[in-house]
N, C-alpha and C positions, 0 to 999 in steps of 0.2 A: 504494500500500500504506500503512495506518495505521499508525501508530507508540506503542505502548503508552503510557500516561504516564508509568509509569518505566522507558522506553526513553526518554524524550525528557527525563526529568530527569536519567539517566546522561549526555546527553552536555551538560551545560550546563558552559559553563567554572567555574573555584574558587568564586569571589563570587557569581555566580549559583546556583550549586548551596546553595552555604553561606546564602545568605538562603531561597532555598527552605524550607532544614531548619531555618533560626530560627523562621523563620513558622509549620511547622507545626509543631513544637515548643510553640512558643506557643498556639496553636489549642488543640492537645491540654491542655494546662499548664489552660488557662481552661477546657474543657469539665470537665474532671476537677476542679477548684474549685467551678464549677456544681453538680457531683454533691454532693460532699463541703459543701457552703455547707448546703445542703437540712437536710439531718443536723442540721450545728451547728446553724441557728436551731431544727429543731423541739427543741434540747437546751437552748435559751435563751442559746448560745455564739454571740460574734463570731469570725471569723475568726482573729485575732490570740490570742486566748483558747483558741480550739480548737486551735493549733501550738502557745503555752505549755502547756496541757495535754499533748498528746504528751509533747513535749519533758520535761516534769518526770517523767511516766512512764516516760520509757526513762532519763533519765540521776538516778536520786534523787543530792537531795543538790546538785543544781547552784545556781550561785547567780544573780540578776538580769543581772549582767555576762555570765555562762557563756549563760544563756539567748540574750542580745543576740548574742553572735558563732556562735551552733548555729542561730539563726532568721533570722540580718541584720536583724529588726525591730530599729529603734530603743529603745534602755534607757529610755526615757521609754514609749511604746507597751510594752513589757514592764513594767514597774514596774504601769502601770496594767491590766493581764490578770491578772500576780501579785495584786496586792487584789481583783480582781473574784473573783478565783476562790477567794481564802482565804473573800470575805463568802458564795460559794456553799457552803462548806466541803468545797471540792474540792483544795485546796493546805494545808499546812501548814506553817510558819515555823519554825524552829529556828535559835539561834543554833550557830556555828561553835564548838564546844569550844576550838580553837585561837587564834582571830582572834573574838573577841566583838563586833565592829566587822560580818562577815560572818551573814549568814542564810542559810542550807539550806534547799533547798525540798524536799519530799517529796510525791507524791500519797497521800492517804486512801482506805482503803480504800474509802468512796464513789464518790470519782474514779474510781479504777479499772474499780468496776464500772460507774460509767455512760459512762467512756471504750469500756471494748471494747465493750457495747449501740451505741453510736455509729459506732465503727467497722465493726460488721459492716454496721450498716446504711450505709454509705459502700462497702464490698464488694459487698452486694448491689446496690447502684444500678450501681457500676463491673462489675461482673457478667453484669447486664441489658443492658446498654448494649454489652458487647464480644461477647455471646455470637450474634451473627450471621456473626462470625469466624470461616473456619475452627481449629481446632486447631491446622494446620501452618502457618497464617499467626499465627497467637500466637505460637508458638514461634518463628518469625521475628522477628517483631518486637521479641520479649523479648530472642534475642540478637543484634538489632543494635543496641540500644538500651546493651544490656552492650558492645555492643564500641565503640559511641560513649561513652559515661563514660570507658571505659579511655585511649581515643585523646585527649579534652579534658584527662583528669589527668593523660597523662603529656606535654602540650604538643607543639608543633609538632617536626616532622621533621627534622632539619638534612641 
């Protein structure tokens, strides 16, 4: 009798199972940057450019440091995405009212708009791509995915 492949990945011992779920993790991690890369360059954004973007979009106001520890990129690799994107006049600069020493970053109206063109088109690739899924296997996925975040951020079990 054959054994499903996640009947034979339930019974792999911790370490085994757990690289298992790093690997594909990762797998996934890289095919979904594939998708989303596609976007940014036809947007004339790198990488690193394309997450400072986000980033300045959901949180206005953040500053170069704030960006480093919300992306883990390096404050040097952020430093330089912040000026590429202020010379596209996707970012804009403001000093800190309180700390003149500090600069605010905000997206432009600009940005904006060619942030969400971007992303839907990053939706639609990631879209196309899942939509041979069933629906009940989505909704699998999404909540054990949620129930994995949960279990990582509230650490191990004693």
């Amino acid at each position: 009798m054959k054994t499903s492949q996640a009947e034979r990945h339930c019974s792999l011992p911790g370490t085994e199972r757990a690289e298992r779920l790093l690997t594909l993790l990762k797998d996934v991690n890289k095919a979904l940057h594939d998708l989303a890369r596609t976007a940014w360059h036809e947007h004339g954004l790198a990488r690193p450019a394309a997450i400072v973007m986000r980033e300045v979009d959901h949180h206005p106001g953040v500053t170069v440091s704030g960006l480093s520890r919300i992306t883990g990129l390096a404050k040097s690799n952020v430093s330089k995405a912040v000026e590429t994107l202020v010379e596209m006049g996707f970012v804009e600069k403001r000093s800190d009212p309180s700390d003149q020493r500090l600069s605010r970053l905000f997206a432009t109206d600009k940005a904006k708009a060619h942030f969400h063109r971007m992303l839907n088109e990053v939706l639609k690739s990631v879209s196309a791509a899942i939509s041979g899924l069933p629906d009940e296997q989505l909704d699998l996925i999404i909540e054990s995915l949620e129930a994995l975040k949960m279990a990582v951020q509230e650490g191990p079990q004693e």
